[in-house]
C-alpha positions as CSV (number, residue, x, y, z in Angstrom):
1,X,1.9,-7.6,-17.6
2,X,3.0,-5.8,-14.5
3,X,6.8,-4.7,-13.4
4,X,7.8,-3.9,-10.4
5,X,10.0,-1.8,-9.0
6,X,10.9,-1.5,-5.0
7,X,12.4,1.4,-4.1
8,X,13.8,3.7,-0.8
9,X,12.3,7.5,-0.8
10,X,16.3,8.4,-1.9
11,X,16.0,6.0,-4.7
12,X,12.7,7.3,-6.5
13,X,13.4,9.9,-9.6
14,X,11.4,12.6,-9.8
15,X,8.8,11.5,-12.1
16,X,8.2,8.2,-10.1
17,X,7.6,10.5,-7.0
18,X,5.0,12.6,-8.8
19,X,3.6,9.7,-10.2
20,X,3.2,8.4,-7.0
21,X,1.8,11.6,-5.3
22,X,-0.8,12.4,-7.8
23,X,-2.0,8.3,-7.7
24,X,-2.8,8.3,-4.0
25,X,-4.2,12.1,-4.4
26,X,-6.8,10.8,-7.3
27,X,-7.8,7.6,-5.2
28,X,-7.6,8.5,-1.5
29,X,-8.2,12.4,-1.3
30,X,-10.6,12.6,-4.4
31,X,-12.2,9.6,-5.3
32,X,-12.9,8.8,-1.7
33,X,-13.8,12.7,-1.1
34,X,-11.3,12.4,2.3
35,X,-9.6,15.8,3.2
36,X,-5.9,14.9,4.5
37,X,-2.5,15.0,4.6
38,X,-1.6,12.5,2.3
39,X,2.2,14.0,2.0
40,X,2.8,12.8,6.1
41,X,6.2,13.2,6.8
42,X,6.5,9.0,6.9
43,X,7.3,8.4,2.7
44,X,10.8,9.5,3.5
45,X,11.2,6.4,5.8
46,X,9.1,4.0,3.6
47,X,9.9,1.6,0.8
48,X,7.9,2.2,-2.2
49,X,6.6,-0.6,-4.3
50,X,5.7,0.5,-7.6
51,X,3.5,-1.4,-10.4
52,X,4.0,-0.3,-14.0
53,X,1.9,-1.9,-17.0
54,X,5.0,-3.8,-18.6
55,X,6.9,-1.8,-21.0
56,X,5.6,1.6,-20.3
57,X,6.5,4.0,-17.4
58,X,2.4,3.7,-16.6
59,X,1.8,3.5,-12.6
60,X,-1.1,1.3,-12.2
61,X,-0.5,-0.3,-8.3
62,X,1.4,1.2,-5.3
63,X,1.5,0.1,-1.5
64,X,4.2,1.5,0.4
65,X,5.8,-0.5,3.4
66,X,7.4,0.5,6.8
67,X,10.2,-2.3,8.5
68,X,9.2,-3.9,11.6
69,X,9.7,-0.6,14.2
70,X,9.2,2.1,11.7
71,X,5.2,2.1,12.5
72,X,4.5,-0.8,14.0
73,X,6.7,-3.3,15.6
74,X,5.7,-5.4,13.1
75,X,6.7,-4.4,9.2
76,X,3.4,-2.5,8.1
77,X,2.0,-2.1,4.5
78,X,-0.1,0.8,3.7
79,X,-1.7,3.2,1.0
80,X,-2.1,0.3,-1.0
81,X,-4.2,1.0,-4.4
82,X,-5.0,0.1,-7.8
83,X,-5.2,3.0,-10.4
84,X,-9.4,3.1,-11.5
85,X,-8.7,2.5,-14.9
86,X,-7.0,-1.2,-14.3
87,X,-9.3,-2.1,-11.7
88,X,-11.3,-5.4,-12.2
89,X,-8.2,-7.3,-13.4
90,X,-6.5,-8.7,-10.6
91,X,-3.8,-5.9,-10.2
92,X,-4.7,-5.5,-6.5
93,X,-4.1,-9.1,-5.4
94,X,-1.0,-9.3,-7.5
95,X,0.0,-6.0,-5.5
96,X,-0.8,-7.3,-2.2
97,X,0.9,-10.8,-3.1
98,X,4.3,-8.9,-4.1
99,X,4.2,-6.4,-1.8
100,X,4.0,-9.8,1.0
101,X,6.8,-11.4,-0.8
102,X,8.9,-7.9,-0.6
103,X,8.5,-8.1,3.0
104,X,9.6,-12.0,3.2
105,X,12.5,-11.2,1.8
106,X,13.9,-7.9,2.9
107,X,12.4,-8.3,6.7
108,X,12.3,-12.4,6.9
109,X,10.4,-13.9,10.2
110,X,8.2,-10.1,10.3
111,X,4.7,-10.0,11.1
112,X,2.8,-8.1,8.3
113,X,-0.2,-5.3,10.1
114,X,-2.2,-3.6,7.8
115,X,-4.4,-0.5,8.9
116,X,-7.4,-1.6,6.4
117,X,-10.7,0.0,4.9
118,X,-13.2,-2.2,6.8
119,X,-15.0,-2.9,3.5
120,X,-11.9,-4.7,2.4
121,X,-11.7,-7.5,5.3
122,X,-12.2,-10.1,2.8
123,X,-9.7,-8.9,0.5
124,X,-7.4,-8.9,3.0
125,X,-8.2,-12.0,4.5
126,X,-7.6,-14.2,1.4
127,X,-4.2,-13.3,2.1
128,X,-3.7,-14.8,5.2
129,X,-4.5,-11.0,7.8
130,X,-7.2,-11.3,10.6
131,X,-8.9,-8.4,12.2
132,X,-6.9,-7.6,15.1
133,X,-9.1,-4.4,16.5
134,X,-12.5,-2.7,16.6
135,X,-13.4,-0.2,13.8
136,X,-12.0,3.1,14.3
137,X,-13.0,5.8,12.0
138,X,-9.8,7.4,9.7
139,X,-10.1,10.5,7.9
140,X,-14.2,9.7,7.8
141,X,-13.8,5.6,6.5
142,X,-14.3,2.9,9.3
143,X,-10.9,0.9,9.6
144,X,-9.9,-1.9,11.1
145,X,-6.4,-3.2,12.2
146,X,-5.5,-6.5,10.3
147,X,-2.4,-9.0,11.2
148,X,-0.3,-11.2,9.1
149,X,1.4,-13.4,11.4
């Protein structure tokens, strides 16, 4: 159903870049009405992990991860999403449960923090993160800080 492809910043093609740009401009600057800077000078020194409905070139999941010191001094996963047309069929948690496995292997023994929409705690929770701060407020949505240890 889904294929997935985990890349560097150097190893993304063009059209995977924009792909990626325009996804998490529909979802996190207009869908969710949040004025920022999506494009923040950290993709560069991210892997990307891209979902694509199997045999097509069709993003439908993204989450991009940072190693252990890159962000955090744990590895970090972030602007995780689920295109709005495939939502409602599981895509997210088999996102979330590849993008964990990615980590296993490429940064074994690492930590896992997650900077999440405080709305989601339960999401995250079924995959093993607990709250680890108060509710902050990012570009207008209350956050939370959420470890995988």
């Amino acid at each position: 159903m889904i294929t997935w492809q985990w890349s560097a910043f150097d190893e993304l093609d063009a059209a995977t870049l924009c792909a990626v740009l325009a996804a998490r401009q529909d979802i996190f600057v207009l869908e969710q009405q949040c004025l920022y800077a999506d494009i923040d000078g950290n993709d560069q020194r991210a892997y990307h992990l891209i979902g694509r409905r199997e045999g097509t070139q069709q993003l439908v999941a993204y989450l991009r991860c940072f190693g252990p010191g890159d962000k955090y001094p744990e590895a970090a996963l972030g602007r995780v999403l689920t295109v709005s047309s495939m939502r409602g069929l599981g895509i997210g948690r088999l996102l979330m449960a590849e993008g964990i496995r990615r980590v296993a292997q490429h940064f074994p023994g690492s930590a896992i923090r997650i900077s999440a929409q405080e709305h989601l705690i339960r999401f995250y929770g079924g995959f093993g993160f607990h709250r680890v701060s108060d509710t902050y407020l990012e570009d207008g949505i209350p956050h939370i800080e959420m470890l995988r240890e």
